[in-house]
N, C-alpha and C positions, 0 to 999 in steps of 0.2 A: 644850726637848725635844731631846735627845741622837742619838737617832736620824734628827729630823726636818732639824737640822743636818747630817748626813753623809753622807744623800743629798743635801741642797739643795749641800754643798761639792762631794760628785762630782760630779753633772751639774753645775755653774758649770766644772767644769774640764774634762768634756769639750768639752760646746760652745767651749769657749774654744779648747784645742786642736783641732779640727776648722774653727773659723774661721780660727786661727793660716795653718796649713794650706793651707787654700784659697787665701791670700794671698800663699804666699812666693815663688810661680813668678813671680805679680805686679811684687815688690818687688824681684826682683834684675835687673827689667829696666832698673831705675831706678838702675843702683848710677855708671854714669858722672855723673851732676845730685850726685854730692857737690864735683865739681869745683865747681859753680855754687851755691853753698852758700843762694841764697832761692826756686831750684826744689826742691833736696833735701828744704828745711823744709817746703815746701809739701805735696812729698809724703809727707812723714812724716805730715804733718796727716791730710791725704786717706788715707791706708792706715788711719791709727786711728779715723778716721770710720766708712769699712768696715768695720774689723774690730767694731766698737761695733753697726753694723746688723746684720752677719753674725750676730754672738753673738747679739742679741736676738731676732732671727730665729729661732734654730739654737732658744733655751730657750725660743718661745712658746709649746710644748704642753707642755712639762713642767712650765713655771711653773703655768701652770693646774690641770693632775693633781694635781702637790704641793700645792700650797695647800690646794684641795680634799680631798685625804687627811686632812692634818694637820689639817683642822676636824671631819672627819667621826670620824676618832680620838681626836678630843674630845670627840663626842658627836651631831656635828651628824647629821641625816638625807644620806645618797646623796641621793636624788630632787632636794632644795634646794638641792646643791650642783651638782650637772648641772645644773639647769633656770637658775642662775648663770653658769655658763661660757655656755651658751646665749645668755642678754641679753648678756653682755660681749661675747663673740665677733660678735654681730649689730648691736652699738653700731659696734665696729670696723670689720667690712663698713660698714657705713651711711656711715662717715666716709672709706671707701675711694673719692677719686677720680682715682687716676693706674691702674686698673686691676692692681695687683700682687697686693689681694685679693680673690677673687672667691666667691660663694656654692658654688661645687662645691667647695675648696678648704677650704672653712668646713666642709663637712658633714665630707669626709674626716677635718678635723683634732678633731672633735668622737669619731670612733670611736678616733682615736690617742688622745685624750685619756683616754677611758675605758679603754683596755687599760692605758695608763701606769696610772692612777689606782688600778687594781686590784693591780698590781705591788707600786706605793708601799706602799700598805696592808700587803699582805703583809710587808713589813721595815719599817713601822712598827709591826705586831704583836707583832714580837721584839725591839723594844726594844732594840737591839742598836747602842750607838755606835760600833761597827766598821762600817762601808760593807762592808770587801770579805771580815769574816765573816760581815756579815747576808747575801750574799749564796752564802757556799758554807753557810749554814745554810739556807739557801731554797731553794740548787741544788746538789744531791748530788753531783753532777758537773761538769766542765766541759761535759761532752757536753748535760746539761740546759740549763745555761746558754743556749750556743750554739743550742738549739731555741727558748728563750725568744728572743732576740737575731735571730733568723731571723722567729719571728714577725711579732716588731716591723720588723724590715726590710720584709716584706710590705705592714703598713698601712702604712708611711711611701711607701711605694712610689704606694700610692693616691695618697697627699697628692698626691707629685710628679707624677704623670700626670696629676691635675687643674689643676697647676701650667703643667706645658705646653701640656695642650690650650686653658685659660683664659686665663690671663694676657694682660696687653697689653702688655707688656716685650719689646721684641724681638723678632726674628721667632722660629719654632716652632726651628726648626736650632739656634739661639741658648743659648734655653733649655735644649732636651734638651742641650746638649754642656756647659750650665753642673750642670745636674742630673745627669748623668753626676759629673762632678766631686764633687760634694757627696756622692754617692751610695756613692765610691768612697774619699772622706775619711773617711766616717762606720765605715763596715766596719774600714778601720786601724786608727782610733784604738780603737775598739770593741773587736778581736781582741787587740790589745796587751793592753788591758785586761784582759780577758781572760785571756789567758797569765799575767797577775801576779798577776791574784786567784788562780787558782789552782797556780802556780808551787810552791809547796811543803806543797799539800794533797795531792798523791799521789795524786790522783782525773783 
C-alpha cells in the first residue's frame, strides 16, 4: 500500500528528527572525550542507545494509529481495532515496573491514538503516494494544516501533564524542563514541515 508507506516514511523521519534534536545540545558536551578515543566510543554508544529510546518513544502512538488504520482500510471494524490497542497498551503498563508508564499516561495516549488514527484514515482514503500532496489534498491551506497540527499539540499536551504529574523518573522540575524540551522540538520540526509542504502550493 503506497500510501500506507508514506505516511509510515514521514512520521519515521520526523520522530527521528525530533529525537536527533533533543540530543545534540547533549553530544557536544562531549566533544573534548574524542581526545580519549574509549570514552568518545563509549559515548557514541550511549547517545545511539538514547536516540533508539527517544525515537521509539517519540513513534509509540503513531505506530499504534497507523497500523490500525491500515487494517481498518482493509476492512477491518474500528471498534476491534481500538479495543486492540487497548489490550496491548494495558499488557504494556502491566509490564511497566520502573514507573515511566503509568495508567493516566495510558488513557491520555489512547485519545492521541484515536485523533491520529482518524487523520491516517483520511490520507489513506486518497490513496495518494505523495505524503506532502495527500496532505495539501486534505488541507486546503496551510492555515488548516496548522489548526489540524494545533489540535494535535493540545492532546499530546494531555499526554505530557500526565507524564509529569505521574511518573517516577525524576523529580516534577526535572521532567517539566525535559518535556518543555520535547515540546518545543516537536513544534520546529513540525512548522518546517510544514513551510515545505506547502512552500510552492500558494496557499
Amino acid at each position: 500500500m503506497k500510501s500506507y508507506n508514506a505516511i509510515h516514511k514521514y512520521e519515521l523521519r520526523q520522530t527521528k528528527k525530533i529525537a536527533r534534536s533533543l540530543l545534540e545540545n547533549r553530544k557536544s558536551r562531549f566533544n573534548w572525550r574524542i581526545i580519549v578515543l574509549p570514552l568518545f566510543l563509549y559515548d557514541i554508544l550511549r547517545d545511539q542507545r538514547r536516540l533508539q529510546v527517544l525515537h521509539k518513544n517519540l513513534f509509540f502512538t503513531k505506530k499504534f494509529a497507523l497500523e490500525a488504520g491500515k487494517h481498518i482500510y482493509e476492512g477491518k471494524e474500528r471498534a476491534w481495532e481500538i479495543r486492540l490497542i487497548e489490550v496491548k497498551t494495558r499488557e504494556t503498563l502491566n509490564k511497566e515496573k520502573k514507573g515511566f508508564y503509568t495508567d493516566e499516561i495510558r488513557s491520555k495516549q489512547l485519545k492521541e491514538i484515536k485523533f491520529l488514527l482518524d487523520h491516517y484514515l483520511e490520507l489513506l482514503n486518497l490513496n495518494q503516494p505523495d505524503y506532502e500532496k495527500a496532505i495539501r489534498m486534505n488541507f486546503a491551506s496551510k492555515g488548516s494544516y496548522l489548526t489540524f497540527l494545533n489540535q494535535l499539540q493540545k492532546i499530546e499536551e494531555e499526554v505530557i501533564q500526565a507524564a509529569i504529574t505521574t511518573m517516577r523518573k525524576g523529580t516534577k522540575k526535572e521532567r517539566r524542563l525535559w518535556f518543555d524540551k520535547v515540546r518545543a522540538a516537536t513544534k520546529r520540526v513540525r512548522m518546517e514541515a510544514a513551510d515545505k509542504i506547502y512552500s510552492n502550493s500558494g496557499t
